[in-house]
C-alpha positions as CSV (number, residue, x, y, z in Angstrom):
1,X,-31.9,21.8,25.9
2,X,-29.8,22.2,22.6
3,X,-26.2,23.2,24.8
4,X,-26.7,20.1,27.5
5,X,-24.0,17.6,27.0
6,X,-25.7,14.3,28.8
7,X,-24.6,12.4,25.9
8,X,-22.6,9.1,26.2
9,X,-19.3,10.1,25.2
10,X,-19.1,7.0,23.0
11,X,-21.8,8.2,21.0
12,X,-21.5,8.4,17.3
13,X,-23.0,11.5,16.9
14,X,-20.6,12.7,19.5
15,X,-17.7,11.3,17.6
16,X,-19.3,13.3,14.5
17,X,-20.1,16.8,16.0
18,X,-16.8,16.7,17.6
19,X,-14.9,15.8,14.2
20,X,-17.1,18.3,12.1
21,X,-15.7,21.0,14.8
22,X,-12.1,20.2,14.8
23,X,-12.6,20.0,10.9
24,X,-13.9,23.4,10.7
25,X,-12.1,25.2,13.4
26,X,-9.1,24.1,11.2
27,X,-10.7,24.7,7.8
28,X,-11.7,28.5,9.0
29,X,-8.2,29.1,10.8
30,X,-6.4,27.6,7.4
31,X,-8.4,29.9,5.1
32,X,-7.5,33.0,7.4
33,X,-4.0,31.9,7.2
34,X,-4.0,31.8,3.5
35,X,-5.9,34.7,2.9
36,X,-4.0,36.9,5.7
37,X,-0.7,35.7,3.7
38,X,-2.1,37.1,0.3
39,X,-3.4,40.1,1.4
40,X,-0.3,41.1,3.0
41,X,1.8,39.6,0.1
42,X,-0.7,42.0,-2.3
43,X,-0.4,44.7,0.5
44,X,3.7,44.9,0.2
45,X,3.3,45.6,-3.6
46,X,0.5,48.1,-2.8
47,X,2.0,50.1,-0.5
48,X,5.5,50.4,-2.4
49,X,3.9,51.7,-5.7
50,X,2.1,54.0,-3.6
51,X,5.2,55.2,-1.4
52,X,7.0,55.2,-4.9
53,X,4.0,57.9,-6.2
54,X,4.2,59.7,-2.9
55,X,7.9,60.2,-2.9
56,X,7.7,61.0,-6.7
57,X,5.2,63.7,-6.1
58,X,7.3,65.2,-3.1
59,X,10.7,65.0,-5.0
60,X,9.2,67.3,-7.4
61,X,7.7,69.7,-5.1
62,X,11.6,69.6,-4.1
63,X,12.6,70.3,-7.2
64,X,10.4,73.0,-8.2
65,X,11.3,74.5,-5.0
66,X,15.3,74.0,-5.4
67,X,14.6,75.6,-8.8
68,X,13.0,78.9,-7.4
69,X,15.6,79.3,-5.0
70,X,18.3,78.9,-7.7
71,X,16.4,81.6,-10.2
72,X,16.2,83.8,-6.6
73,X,19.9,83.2,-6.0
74,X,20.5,84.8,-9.6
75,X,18.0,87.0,-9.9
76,X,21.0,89.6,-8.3
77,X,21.8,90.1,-11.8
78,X,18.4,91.4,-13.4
79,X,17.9,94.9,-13.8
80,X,15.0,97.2,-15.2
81,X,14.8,100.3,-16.5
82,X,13.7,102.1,-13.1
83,X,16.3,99.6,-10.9
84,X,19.9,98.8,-11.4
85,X,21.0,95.4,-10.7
86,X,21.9,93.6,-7.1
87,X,25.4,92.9,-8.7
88,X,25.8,96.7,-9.8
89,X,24.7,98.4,-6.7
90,X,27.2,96.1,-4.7
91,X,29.8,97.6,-6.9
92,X,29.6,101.2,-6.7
93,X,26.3,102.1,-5.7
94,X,25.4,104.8,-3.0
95,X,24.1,103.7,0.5
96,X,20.9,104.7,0.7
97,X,20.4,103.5,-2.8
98,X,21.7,99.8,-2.3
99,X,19.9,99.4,0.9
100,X,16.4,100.2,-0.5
101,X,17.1,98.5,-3.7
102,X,18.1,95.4,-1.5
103,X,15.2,95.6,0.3
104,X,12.6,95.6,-2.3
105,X,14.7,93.0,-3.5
106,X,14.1,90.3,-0.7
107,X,10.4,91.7,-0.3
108,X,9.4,90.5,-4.0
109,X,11.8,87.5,-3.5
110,X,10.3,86.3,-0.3
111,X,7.0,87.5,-1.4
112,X,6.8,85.4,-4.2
113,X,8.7,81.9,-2.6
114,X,6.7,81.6,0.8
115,X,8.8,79.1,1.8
116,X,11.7,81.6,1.9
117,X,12.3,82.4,6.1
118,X,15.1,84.8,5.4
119,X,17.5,86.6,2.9
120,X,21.2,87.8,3.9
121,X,23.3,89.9,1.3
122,X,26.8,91.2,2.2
123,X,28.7,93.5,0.8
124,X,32.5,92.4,0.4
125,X,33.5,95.8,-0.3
126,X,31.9,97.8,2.4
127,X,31.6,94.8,5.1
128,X,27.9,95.2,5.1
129,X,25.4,92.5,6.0
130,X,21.7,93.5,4.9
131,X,19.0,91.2,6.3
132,X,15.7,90.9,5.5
133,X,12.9,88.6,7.3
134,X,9.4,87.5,6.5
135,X,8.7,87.8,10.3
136,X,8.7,91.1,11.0
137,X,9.2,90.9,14.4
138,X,12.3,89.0,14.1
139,X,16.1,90.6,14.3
140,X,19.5,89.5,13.5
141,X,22.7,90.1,16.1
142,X,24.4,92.3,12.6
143,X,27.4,92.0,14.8
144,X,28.2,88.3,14.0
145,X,30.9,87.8,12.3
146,X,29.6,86.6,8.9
147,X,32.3,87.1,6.8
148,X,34.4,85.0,8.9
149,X,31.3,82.7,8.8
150,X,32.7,78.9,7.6
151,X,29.7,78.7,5.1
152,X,30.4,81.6,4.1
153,X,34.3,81.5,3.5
154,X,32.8,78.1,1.2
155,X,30.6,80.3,-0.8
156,X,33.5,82.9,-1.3
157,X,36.1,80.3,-2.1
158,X,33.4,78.4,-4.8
159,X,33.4,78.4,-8.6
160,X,30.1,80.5,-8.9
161,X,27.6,77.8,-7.8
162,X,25.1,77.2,-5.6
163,X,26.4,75.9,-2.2
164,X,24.3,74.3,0.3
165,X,24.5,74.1,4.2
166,X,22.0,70.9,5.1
167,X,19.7,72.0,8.3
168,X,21.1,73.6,11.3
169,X,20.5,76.7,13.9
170,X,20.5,80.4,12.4
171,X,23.3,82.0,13.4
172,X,23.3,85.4,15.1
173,X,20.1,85.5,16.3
174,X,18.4,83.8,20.0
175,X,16.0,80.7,18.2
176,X,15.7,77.2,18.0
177,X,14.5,76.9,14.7
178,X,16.7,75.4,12.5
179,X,17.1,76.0,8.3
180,X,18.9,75.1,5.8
181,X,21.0,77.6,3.9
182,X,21.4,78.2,0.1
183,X,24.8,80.5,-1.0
184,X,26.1,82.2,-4.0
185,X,28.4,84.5,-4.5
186,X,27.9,87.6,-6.6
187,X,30.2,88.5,-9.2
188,X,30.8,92.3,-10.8
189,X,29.4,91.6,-14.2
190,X,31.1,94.7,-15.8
191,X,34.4,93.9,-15.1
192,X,34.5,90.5,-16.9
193,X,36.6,88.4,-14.6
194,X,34.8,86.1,-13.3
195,X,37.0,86.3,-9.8
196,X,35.5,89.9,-9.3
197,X,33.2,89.3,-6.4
198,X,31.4,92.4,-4.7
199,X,29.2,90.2,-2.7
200,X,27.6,87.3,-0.9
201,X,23.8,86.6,-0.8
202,X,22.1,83.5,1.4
203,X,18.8,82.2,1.2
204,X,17.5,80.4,4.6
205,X,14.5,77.6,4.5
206,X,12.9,76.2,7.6
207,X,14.3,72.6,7.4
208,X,10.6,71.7,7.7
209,X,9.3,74.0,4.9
210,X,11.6,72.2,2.5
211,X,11.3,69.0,2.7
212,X,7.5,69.5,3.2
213,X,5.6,66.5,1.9
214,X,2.2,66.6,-0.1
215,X,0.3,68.3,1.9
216,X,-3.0,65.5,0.2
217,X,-0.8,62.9,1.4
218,X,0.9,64.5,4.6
219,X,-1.8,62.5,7.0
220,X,-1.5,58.2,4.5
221,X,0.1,55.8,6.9
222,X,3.8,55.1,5.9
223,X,5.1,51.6,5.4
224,X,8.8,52.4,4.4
225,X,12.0,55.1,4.5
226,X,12.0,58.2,2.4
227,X,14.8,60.2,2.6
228,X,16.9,62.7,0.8
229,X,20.4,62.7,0.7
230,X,23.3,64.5,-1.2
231,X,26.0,63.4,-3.1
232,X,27.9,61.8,-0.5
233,X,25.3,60.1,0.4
234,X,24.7,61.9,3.8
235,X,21.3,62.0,5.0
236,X,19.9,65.7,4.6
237,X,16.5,64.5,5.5
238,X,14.2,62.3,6.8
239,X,10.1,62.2,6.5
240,X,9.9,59.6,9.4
241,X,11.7,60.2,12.7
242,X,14.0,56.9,13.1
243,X,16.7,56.1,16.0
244,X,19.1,55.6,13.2
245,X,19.0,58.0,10.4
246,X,22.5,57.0,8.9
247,X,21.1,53.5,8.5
248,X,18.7,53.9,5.7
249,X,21.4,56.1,3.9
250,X,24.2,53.3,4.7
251,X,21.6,50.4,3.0
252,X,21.4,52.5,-0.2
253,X,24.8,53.5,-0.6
254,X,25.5,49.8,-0.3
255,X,22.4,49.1,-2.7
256,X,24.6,51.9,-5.7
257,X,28.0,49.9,-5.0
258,X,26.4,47.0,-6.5
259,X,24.6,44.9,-3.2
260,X,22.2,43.6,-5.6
261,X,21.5,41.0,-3.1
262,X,19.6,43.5,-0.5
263,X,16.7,43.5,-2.9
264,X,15.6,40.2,-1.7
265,X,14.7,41.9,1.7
266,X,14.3,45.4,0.3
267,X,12.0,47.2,-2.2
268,X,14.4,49.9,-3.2
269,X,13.2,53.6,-5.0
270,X,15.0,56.6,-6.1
271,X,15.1,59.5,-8.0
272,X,17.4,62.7,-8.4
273,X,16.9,66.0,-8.0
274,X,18.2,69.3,-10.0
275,X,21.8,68.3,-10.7
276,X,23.4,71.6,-8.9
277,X,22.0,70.2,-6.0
278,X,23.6,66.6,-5.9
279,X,20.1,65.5,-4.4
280,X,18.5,61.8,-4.2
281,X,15.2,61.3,-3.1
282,X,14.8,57.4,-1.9
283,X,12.6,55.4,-0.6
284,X,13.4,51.8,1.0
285,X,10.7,49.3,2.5
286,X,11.8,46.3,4.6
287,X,9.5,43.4,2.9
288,X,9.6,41.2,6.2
289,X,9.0,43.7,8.4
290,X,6.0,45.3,6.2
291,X,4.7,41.7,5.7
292,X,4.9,40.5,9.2
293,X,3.1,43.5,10.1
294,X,0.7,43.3,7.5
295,X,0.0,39.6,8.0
296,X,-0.7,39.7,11.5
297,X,-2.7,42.8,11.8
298,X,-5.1,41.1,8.8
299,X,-5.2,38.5,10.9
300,X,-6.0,39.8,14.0
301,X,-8.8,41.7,11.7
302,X,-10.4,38.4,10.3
303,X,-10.3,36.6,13.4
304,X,-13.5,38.1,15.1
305,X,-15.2,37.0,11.8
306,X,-13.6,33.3,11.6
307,X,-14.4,32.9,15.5
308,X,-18.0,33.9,14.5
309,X,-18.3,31.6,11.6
310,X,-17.0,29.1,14.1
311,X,-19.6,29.7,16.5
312,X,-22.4,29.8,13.8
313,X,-21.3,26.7,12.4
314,X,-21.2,24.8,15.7
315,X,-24.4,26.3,16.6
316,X,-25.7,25.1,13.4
317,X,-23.7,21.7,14.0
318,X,-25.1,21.2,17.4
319,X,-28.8,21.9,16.0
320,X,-28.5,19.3,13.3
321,X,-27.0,16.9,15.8
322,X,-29.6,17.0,18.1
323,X,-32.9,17.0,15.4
324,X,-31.0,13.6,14.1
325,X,-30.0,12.4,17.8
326,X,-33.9,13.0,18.8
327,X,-35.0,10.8,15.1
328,X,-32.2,8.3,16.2
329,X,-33.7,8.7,19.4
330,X,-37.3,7.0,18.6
331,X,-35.5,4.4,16.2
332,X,-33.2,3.3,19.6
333,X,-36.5,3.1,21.7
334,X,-38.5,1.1,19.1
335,X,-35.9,-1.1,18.9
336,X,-35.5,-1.7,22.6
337,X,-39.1,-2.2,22.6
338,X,-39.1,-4.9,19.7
339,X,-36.2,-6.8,21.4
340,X,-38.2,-6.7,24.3
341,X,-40.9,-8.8,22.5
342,X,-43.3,-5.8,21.5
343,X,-43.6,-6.4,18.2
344,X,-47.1,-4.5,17.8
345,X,-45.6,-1.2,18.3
346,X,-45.3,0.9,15.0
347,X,-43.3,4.2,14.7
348,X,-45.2,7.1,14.1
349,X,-44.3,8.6,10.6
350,X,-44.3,12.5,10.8
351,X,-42.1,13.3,8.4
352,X,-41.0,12.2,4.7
353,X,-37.2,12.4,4.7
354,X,-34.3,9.6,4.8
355,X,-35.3,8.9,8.4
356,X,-39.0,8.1,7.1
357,X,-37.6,5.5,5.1
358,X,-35.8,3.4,7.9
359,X,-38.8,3.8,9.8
360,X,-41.4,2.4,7.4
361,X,-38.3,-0.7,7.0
362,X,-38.4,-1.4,10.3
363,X,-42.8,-0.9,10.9
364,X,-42.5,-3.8,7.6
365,X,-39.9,-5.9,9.2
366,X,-41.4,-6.4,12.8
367,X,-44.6,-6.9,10.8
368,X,-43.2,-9.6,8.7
369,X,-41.1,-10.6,12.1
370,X,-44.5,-11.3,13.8
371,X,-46.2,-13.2,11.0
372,X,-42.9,-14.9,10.8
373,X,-43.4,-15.8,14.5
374,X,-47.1,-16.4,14.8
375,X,-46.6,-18.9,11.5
376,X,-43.7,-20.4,13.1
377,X,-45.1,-20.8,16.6
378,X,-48.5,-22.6,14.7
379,X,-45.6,-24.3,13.1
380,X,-44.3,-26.2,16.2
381,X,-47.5,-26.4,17.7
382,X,-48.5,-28.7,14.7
383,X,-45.1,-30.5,14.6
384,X,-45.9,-30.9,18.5
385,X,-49.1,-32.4,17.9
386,X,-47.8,-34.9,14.8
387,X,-45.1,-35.8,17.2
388,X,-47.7,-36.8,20.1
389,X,-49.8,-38.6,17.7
390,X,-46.6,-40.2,15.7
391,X,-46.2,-41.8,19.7
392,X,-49.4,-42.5,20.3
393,X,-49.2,-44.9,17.0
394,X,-45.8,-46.0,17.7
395,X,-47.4,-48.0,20.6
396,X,-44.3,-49.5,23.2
397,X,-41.4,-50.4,21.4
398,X,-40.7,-53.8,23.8
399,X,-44.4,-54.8,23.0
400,X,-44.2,-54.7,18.4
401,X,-40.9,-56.5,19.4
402,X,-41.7,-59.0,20.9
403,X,-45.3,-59.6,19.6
404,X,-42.8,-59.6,15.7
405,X,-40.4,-62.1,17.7
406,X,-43.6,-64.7,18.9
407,X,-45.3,-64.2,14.8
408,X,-41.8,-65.2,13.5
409,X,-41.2,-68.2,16.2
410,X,-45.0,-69.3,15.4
411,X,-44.3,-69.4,11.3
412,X,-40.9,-70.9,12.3
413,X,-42.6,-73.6,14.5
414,X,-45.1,-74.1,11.2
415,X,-42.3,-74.9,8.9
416,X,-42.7,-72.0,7.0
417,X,-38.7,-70.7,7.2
418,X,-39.0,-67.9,4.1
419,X,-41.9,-65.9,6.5
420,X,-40.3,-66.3,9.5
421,X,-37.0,-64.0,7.9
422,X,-39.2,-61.7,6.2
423,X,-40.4,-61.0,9.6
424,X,-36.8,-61.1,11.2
425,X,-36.0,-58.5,8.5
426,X,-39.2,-56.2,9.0
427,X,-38.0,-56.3,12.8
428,X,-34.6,-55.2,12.1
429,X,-35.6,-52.4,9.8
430,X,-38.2,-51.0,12.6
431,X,-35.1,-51.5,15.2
432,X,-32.8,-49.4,12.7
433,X,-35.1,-47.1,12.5
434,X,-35.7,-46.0,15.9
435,X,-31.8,-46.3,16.8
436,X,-30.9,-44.3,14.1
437,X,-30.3,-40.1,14.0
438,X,-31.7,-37.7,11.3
439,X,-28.2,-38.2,9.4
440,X,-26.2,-41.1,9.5
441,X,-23.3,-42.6,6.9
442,X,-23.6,-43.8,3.9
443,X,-23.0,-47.4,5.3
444,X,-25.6,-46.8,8.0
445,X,-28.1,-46.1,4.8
446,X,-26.9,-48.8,3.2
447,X,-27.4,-51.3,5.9
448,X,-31.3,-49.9,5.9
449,X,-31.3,-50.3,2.0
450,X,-30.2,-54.1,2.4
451,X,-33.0,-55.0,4.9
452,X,-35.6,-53.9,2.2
453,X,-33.8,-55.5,-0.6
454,X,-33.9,-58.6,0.7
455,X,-37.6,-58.1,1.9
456,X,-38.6,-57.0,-2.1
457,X,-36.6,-59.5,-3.4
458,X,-38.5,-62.8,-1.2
459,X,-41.8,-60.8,-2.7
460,X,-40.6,-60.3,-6.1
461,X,-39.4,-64.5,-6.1
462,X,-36.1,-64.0,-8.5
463,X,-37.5,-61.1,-11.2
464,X,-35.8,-58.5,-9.0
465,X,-31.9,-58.1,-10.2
466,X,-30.5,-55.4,-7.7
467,X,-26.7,-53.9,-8.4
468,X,-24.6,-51.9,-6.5
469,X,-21.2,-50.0,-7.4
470,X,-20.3,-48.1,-4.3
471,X,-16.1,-47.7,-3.7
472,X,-15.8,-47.6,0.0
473,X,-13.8,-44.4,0.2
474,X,-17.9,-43.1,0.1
475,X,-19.2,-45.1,3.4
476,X,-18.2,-42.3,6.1
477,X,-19.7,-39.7,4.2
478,X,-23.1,-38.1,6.0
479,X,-26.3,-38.8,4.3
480,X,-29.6,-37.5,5.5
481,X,-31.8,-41.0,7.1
482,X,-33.8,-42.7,4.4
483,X,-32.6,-41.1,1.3
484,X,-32.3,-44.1,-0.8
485,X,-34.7,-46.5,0.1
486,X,-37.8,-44.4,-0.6
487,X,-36.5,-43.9,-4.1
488,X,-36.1,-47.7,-4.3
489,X,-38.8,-48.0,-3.2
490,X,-40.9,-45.7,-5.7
491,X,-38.7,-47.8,-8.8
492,X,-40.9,-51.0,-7.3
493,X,-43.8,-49.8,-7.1
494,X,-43.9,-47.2,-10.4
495,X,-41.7,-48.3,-13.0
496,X,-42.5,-52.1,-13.1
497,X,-45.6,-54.0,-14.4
498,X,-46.3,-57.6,-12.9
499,X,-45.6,-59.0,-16.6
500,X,-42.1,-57.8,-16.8
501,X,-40.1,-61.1,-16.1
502,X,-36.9,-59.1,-14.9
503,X,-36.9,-55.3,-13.0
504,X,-32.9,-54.1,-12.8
505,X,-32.2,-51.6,-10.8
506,X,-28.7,-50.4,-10.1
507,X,-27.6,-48.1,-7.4
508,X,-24.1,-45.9,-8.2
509,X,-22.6,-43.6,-5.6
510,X,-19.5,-41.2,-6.6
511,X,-17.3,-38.3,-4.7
512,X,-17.2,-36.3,-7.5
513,X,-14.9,-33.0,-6.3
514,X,-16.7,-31.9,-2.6
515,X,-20.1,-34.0,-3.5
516,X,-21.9,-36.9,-3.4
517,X,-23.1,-38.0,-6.5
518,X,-26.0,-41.1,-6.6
519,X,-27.4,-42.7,-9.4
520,X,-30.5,-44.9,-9.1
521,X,-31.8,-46.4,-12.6
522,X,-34.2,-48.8,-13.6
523,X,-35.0,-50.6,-16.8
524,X,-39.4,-50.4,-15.9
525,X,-41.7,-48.6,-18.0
526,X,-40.6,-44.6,-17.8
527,X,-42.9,-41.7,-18.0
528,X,-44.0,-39.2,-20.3
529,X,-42.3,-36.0,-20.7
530,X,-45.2,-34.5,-19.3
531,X,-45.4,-36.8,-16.2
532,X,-41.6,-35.9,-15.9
533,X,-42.4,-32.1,-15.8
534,X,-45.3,-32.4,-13.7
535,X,-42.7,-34.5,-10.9
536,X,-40.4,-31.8,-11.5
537,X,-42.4,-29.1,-10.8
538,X,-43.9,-30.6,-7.6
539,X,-40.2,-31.0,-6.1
540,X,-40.3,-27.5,-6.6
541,X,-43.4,-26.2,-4.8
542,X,-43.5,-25.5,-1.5
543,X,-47.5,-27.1,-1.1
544,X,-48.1,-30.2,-0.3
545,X,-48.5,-33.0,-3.7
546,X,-51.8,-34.3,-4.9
547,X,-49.7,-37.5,-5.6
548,X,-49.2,-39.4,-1.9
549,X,-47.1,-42.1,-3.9
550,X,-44.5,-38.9,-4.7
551,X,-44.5,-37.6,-0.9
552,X,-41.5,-39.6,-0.4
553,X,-39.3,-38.1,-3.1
554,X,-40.5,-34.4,-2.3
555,X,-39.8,-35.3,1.3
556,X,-36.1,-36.5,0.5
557,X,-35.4,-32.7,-1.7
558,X,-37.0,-30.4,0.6
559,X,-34.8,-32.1,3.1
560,X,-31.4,-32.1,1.7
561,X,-32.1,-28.5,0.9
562,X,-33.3,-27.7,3.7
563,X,-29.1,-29.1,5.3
564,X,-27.5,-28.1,2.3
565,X,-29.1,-25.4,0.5
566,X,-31.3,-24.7,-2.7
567,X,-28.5,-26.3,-5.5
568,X,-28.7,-29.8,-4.0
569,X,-31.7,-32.0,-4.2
570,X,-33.2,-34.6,-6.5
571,X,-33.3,-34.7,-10.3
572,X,-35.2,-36.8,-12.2
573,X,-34.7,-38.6,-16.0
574,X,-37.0,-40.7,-17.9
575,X,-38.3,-41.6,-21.5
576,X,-41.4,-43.6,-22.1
577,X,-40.8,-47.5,-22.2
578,X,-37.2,-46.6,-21.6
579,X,-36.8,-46.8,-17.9
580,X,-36.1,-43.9,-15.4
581,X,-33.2,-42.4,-13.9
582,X,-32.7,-40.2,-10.5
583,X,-29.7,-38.6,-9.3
584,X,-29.3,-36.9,-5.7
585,X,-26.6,-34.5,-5.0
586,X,-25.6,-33.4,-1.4
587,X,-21.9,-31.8,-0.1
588,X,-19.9,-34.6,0.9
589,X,-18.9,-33.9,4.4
590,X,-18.5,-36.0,7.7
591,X,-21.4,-34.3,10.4
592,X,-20.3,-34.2,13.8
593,X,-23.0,-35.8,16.3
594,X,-24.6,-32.8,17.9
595,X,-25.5,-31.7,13.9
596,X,-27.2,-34.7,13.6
597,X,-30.2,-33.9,15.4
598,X,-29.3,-37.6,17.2
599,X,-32.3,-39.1,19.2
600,X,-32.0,-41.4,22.0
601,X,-31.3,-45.1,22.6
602,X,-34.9,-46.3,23.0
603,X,-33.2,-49.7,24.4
604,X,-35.2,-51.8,22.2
């Protein structure tokens, strides 16, 4: 099953799927983060141009409105030719007269201002209040006392404007809707003094009906304040209901008296009304509070999405995981099986992607492995078998001794000294032989070299001149056993003829840097340059020489680069009837015993 965890928790894989998780449950939680904060950064800006519209619109459906009610407030004045004017009536017109004239009055004046509740005209002269409603059903207490009325007294007392009484209960009458009151004072035209007043007329508004918003936009979400207030900065209205209504008011008074500085929190919009009425609409939105708001409710909106791209991508994580765990899977198991020793198992190939190529590297490799083996196991079985034959020729060590020691006491007995050392020396160099390791010093290989010196020397009877220039600080240096007297040895027999009455041969060994540099030279006959490619070459290849007497010299450079490696080895120099030259190279370094390959005392 894809959701079982039986992994080991060490696991690579694990280690992977779990970092590819944290890694995206980051990534998707960082790119909600920043998206969330430019949303709501974008949102702020949004939502203040659009409260800025919305106020603007509603300002002037304000203003229109403050205008009708100032043309009703002076429309007292107007007169036709079939009505005299509100003013004139007041004046000196008859009862019944004024009252119906008043009345058709506030029917065309509410008629054509809906928003109109109520109209109130009194009569300074006669104490009269007339009052006129656009609910019919509604009636005014006409025994208040409205000309003692504060408002009232303010409207008197005024220099022909329009006053305004902000939103509060109608007086005189048993309701709890509140308005907001408009005054003027009418003035006896005819007498031309201003002071002259015959009367006072008031227009009521429901509060509500006033300060209406746009009715398209009465149901959009608000973000920030809007308010109106007057010129003394007092808060006449509100659109949203706040525990602190004086706050908002106090903010933008500060904001006019030069507190520049509250921009940086606030996004602050205004714009004034008719000036009669001393109006401001504004509008202030609390950035941090918007954006805060904003930025977590975007948030909270993207998260359901970024917790589903989470769980799609781990799904999709845990898939992938476990197809490449189950390919991993039959790479472990062929592996365990090859360490095991089955090297004749092959992976089955299904499928031609990255995995296919491992699979076909490791099918070659435990191929080539078992060749490898098979050829190395033949190998040893040979080197086994030339080993058991080398002892079966070796005969008994105690028995070539000693049958040497009774030839050389016989030739001795005989007089004849000069073969009695020869064999002395043969039966050294078979002792040194079988004593001796697979690498020994160069003073070891020297001691070797002297035994056959001397024995070439009693066959060559004074035509052999051998020289040696070896410094000592060379003799403790390792040397692989028999390196030089084979090449010696193929000088003698090669590069001489039997009528040359003197064959030098000189043997130089240097430490030049961290090798061993040796020189063997001799002054016999040479080789073509053909011959001296043809020896070259066969150093070279791996099969074995159609030349037995160059064995010897192709055994010595397979050696040493079989210790050493592929840059050492033998190279060889000659000219035709001008002698030949061979140099070996090899690190110089001092082998500990156990890299000797060291072989054991035979006793002998």
């Amino acid at each position: 099953m894809i959701w079982r965890f039986h992994e080991n928790h060490h696991s690579l894989l694990i280690r992977i799927f779990w970092a590819l998780v944290v890694v995206l449950v980051a990534g998707f939680l960082l790119a909600g983060t920043v998206i969330s904060y430019a949303t709501a950064q974008n949102y702020v800006l949004a939502q203040s141009n659009y409260e800025y519209e919305k106020m603007s619109g509603d300002a002037d459906k304000l203003n229109e409105k403050l205008v009708n009610i100032s043309s009703a407030l002076t429309q007292t004045y107007q007169m036709d030719e079939d009505r005299e004017s509100i003013s004139t009536l007041l004046k000196d017109g008859p009862a019944d007269l004024k009252e119906q004239s008043i009345q058709e009055f506030a029917l065309q004046t509410i008629q054509s201002s809906p928003y109109i509740s109520d109209i109130l005209i009194l009569d300074i002269q006669e104490k009269e209040v007339y009052f006129y409603s656009d609910i019919l059903s509604q009636r005014r207490d006409l025994s208040y006392d409205w000309f003692g009325d504060a408002f009232v007294r303010q409207v008197e007392n005024s220099s022909n404007g329009v006053l305004f009484q902000k939103d509060h209960a109608m007086p005189g009458i048993n309701t709890k809707r509140n308005v907001c009151t408009f005054g003027h004072k009418i003035i006896d035209l005819t007498s031309g003094n201003p002071k002259d007043m015959v009367g006072v007329i008031l227009v009521e508004v429901p509060t509500e009906e006033l300060f209406e918003p746009l009715e398209d936009d009465a149901s959009a979400e608000q973000e920030g304040q809007t308010f109106v207030i007057d010129e003394g900065y007092e808060l006449l209205y509100s659109v949203e209901p706040v525990s602190d209504k004086n706050s908002a008011a106090e903010i933008y008074y500060q904001y006019t008296q030069g507190g520049e500085n509250l921009l940086d929190r606030y996004l602050i919009r205004s714009k004034k009304l008719v000036s009669w009425s001393g109006f401001t609409y504004v509008n202030i939105m609390d950035k941090s509070a918007v954006f805060s708001n904003n930025f977590r409710q975007i948030l909270l909106s993207i998260l359901p999405i970024l917790l589903a791209s989470v769980l799609a991508c781990f799904i999709a994580i845990r898939i992938a995981i476990f197809l490449i765990r189950k390919r991993i899977g039959g790479i472990v198991q062929y592996t365990r099986k090859v360490r095991d020793g089955q090297l004749s198992e092959k992976i089955e190939i299904e499928k031609n992607d990255e995995f296919a190529i491992i699979e076909r590297g490791l099918n070659i490799m435990t191929d080539r492995l078992e060749q490898y083996i098979n050829e190395k196991y033949i190998a040893d079985i040979a080197l086994k078998k030339g080993q058991i034959r080398s002892l079966q020729l070796q005969m008994n060590p105690h028995f070539m001794f000693n049958t040497l020691e009774n030839i050389r006491a016989s030739v001795a007995a005989g007089g004849d000294m000069k073969s009695a050392e020869m064999v002395s020396i043969l039966g050294n160099m078979y002792r040194w032989n079988l004593r001796k390791p697979d690498v020994v010093t160069v003073e070891e290989e020297l001691d070797y070299l002297t035994y056959y010196v001397e024995l070439q020397e009693n066959r060559y009877e004074g035509r052999l001149q051998y020289t040696e220039d070896i410094p000592k600080d060379v003799l403790d240096y390792s040397i692989p056993k028999l390196t030089l007297q084979p090449i010696i040895e193929n000088c003698l027999n090669h590069g001489f003829l039997p009528s040359m009455k003197l064959c030098k041969i000189s043997l130089v060994i240097r430490k030049v840097q961290e090798f061993i540099d040796i020189e063997i030279s001799d002054n016999g006959i040479g080789m073509p340059e053909a011959t001296v490619e043809e020896l070259r070459a066969s150093l070279e290849n791996e099969s074995e020489s159609n030349t037995p007497w160059h064995i010897g010299m192709k055994n010595i450079h397979q050696r040493i680069q079989l210790m050493f490696g592929r840059e050492y080895g033998i190279k060889i120099y000659s000219r035709e009837n001008e002698g030949t030259r061979i140099t070996v190279r090899f690190p110089a370094r001092i082998m500990k015993e156990e890299e000797q390959g060291h072989v054991s005392d035979t006793g002998c």
